[in-house]
DRENTORKOL-3810 file (N, C-alpha, C; in nm, 4 decimals):
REM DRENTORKOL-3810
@n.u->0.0563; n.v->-0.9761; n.w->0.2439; ca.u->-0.0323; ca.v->-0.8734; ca.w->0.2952; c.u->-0.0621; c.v->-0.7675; c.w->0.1884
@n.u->0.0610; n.v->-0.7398; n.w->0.1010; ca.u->0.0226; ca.v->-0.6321; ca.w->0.0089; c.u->-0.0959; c.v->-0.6589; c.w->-0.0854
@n.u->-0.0779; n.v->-0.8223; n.w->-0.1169; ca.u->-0.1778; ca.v->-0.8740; ca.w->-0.2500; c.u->-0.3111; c.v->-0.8434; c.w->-0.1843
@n.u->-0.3214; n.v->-0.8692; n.w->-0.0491; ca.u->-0.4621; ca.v->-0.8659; ca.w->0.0044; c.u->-0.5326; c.v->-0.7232; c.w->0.0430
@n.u->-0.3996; n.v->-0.6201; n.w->0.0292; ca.u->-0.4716; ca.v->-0.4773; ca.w->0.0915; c.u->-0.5171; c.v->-0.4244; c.w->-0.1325
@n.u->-0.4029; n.v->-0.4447; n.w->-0.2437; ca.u->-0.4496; ca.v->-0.4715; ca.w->-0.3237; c.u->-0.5657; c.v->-0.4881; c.w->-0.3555
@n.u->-0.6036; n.v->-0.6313; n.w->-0.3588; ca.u->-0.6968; ca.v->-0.7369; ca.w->-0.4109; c.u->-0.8297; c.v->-0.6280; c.w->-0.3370
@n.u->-0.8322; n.v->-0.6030; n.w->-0.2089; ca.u->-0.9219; ca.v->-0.5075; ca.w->-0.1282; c.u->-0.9833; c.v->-0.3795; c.w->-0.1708
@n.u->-0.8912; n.v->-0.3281; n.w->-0.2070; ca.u->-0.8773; ca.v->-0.1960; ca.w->-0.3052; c.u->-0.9575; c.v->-0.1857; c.w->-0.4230
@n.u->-0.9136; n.v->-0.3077; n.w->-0.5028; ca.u->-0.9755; ca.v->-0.3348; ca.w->-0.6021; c.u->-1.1434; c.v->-0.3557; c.w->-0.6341
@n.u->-1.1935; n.v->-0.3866; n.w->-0.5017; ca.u->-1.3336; ca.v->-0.4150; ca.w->-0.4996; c.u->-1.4168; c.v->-0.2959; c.w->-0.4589
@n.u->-1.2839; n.v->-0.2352; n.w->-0.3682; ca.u->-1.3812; ca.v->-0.1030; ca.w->-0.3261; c.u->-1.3796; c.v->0.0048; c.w->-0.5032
@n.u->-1.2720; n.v->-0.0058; n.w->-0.5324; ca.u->-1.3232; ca.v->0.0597; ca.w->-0.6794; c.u->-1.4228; c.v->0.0260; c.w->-0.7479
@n.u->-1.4307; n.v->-0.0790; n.w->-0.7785; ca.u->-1.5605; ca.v->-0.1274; ca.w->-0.8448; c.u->-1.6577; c.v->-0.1036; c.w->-0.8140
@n.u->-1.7096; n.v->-0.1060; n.w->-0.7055; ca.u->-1.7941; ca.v->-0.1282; ca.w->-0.5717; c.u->-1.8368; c.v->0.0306; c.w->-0.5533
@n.u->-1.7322; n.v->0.0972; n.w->-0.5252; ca.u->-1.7551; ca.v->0.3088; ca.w->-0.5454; c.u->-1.7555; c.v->0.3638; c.w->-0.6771
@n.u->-1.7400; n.v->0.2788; n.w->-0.7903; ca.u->-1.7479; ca.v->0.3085; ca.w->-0.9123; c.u->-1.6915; c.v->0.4389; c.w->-0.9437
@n.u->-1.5697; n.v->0.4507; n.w->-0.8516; ca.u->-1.5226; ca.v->0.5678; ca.w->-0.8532; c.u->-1.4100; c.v->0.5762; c.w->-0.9945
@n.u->-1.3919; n.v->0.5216; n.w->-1.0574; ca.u->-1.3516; ca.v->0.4519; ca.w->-1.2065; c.u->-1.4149; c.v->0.3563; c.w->-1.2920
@n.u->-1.4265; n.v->0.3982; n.w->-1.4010; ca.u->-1.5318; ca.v->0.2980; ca.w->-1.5040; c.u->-1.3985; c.v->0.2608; c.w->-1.6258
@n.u->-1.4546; n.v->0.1946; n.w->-1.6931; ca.u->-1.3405; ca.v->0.1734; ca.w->-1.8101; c.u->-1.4227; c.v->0.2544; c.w->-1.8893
@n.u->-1.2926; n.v->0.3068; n.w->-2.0330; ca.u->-1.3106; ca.v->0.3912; ca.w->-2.0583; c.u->-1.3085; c.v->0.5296; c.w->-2.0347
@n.u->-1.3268; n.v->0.5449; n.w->-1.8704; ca.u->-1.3212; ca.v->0.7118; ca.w->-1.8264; c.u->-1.1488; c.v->0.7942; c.w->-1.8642
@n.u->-1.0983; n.v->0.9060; n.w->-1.8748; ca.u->-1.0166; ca.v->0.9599; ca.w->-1.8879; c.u->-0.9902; c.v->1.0390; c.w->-1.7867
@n.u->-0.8675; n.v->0.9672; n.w->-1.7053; ca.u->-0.8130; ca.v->1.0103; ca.w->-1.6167; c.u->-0.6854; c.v->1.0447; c.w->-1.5786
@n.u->-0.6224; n.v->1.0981; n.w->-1.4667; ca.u->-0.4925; ca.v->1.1158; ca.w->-1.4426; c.u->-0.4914; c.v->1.0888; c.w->-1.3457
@n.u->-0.3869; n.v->1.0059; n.w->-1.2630; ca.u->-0.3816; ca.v->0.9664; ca.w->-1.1837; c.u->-0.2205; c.v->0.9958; c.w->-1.1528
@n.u->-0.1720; n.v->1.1070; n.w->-1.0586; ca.u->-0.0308; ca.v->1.1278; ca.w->-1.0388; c.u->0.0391; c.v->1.1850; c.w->-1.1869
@n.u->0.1452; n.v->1.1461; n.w->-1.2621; ca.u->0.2088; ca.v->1.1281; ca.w->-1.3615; c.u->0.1409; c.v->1.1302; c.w->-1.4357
@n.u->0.0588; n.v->0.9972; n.w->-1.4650; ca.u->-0.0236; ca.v->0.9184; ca.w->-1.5302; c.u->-0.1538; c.v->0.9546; c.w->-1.6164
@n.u->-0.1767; n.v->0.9727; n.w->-1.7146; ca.u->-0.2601; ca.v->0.9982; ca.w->-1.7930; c.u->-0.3499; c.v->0.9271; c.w->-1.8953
@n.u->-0.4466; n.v->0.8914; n.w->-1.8703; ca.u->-0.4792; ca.v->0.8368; ca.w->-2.0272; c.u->-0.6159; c.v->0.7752; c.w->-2.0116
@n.u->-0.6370; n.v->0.6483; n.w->-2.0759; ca.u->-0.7648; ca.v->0.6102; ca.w->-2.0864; c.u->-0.7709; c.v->0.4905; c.w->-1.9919
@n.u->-0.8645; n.v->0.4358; n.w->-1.9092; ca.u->-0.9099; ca.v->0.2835; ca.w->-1.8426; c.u->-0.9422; c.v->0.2453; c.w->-1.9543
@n.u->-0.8454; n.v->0.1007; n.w->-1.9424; ca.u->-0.8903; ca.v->0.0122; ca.w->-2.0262; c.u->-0.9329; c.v->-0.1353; c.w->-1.9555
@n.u->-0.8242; n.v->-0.1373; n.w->-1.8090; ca.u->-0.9063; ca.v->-0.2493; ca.w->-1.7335; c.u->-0.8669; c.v->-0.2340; c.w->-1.6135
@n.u->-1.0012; n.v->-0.2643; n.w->-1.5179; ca.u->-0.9681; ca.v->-0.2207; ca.w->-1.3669; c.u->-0.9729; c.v->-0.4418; c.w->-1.3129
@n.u->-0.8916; n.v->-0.4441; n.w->-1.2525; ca.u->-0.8650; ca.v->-0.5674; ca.w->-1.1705; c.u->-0.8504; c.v->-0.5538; c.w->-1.0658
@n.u->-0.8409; n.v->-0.7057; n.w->-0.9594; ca.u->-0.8643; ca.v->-0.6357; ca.w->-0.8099; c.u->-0.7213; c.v->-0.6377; c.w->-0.7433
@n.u->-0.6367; n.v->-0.6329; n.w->-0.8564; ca.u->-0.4648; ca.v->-0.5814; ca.w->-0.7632; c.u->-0.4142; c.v->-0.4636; c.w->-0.8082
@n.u->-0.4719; n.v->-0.4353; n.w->-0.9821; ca.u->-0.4695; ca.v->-0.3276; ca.w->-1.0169; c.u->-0.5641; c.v->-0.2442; c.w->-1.1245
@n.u->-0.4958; n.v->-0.1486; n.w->-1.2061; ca.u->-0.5588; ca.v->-0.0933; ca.w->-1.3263; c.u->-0.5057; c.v->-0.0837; c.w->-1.4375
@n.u->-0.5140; n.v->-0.0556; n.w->-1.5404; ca.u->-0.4744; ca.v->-0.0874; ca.w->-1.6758; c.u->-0.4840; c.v->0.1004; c.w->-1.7301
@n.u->-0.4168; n.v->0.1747; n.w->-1.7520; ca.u->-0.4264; ca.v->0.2897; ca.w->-1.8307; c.u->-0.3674; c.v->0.3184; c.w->-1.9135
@n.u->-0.4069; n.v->0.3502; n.w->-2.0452; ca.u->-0.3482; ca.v->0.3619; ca.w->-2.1891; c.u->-0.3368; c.v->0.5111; c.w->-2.1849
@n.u->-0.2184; n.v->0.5455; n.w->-2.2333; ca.u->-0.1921; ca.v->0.6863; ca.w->-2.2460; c.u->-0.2015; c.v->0.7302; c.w->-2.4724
@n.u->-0.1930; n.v->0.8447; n.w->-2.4420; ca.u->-0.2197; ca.v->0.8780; ca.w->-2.6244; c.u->-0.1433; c.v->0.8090; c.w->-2.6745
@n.u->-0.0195; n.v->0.7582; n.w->-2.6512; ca.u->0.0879; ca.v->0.7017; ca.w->-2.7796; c.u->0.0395; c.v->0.5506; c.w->-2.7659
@n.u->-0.0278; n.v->0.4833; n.w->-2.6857; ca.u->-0.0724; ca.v->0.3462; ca.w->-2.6813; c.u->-0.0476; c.v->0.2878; c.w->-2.5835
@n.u->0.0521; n.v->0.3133; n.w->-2.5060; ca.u->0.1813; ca.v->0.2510; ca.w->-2.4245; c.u->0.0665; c.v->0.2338; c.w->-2.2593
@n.u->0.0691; n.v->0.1479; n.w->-2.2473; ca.u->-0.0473; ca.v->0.0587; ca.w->-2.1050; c.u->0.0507; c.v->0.0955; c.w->-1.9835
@n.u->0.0059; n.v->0.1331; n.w->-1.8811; ca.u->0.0622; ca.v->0.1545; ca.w->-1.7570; c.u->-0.0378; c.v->0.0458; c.w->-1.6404
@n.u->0.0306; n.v->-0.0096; n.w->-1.6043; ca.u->0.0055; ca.v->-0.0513; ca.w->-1.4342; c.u->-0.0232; c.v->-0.0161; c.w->-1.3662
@n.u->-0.1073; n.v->0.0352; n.w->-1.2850; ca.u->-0.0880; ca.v->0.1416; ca.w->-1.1850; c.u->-0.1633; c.v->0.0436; c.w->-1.0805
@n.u->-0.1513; n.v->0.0181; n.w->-0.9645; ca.u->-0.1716; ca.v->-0.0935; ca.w->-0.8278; c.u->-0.2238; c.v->-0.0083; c.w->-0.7720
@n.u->-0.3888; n.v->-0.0670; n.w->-0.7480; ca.u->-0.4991; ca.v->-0.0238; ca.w->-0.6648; c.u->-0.4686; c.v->0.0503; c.w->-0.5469
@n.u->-0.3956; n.v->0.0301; n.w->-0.4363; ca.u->-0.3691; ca.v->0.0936; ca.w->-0.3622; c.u->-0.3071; c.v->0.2340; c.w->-0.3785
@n.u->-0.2490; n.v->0.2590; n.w->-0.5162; ca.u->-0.2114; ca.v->0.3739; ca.w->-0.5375; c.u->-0.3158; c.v->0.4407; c.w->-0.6044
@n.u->-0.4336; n.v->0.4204; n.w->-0.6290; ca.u->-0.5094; ca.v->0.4764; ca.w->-0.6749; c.u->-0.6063; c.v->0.5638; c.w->-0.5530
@n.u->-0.6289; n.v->0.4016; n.w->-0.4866; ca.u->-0.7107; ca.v->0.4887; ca.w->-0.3393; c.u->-0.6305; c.v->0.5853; c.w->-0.2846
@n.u->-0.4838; n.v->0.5562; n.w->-0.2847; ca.u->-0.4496; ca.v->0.6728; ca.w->-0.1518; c.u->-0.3430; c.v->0.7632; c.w->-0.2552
@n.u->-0.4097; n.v->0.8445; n.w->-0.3691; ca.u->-0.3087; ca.v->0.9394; ca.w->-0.4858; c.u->-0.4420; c.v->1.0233; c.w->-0.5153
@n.u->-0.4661; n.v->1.1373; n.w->-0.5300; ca.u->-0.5284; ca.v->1.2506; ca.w->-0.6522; c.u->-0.6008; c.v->1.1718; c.w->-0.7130
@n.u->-0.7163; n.v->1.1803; n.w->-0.7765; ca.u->-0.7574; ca.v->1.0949; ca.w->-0.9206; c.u->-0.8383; c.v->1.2500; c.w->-1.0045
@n.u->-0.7970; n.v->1.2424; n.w->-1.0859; ca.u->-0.8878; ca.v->1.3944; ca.w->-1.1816; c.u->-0.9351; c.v->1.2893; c.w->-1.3406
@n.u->-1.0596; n.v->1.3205; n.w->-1.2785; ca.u->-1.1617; ca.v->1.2148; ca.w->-1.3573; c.u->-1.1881; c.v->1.3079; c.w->-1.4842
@n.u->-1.1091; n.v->1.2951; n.w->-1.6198; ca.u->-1.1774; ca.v->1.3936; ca.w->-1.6367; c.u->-1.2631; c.v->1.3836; c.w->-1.7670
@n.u->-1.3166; n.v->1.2423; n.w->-1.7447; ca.u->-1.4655; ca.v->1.1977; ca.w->-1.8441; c.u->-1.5874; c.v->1.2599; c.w->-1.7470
@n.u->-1.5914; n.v->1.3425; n.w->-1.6452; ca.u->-1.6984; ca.v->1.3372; ca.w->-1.5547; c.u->-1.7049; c.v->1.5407; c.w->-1.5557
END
């Protein structure tokens, strides 16, 4: 059930273009650049290089401060 509320998530991002790659964001903790949005999760590079995970569903239901916009 999780892969599918995921996988779900994932389309509505795309879909609300409420994240682009490339944009600079924070998300919780999390800081840095989109480098790839997928439909279970996202890909964010922070300044030292280091790629974080972060799972779609925590994106829809966390803060997002967009702050390429």
């Amino acid at each position: 059930m999780v892969a599918i509320s995921c996988g779900l998530f994932g389309f509505l991002i795309l879909f609300e273009r409420s994240l682009k790659i490339g944009d600079h964001v924070k998300i919780d903790e999390c800081e840095g650049i989109v480098k790839d949005i997928r439909t279970r999760f996202t890909v964010i590079e922070d300044i030292s290089g280091r790629e974080t995970v972060v799972p779609n569903e925590m994106i829809i239901s966390t803060q997002i401060t967009n702050l390429s916009r």
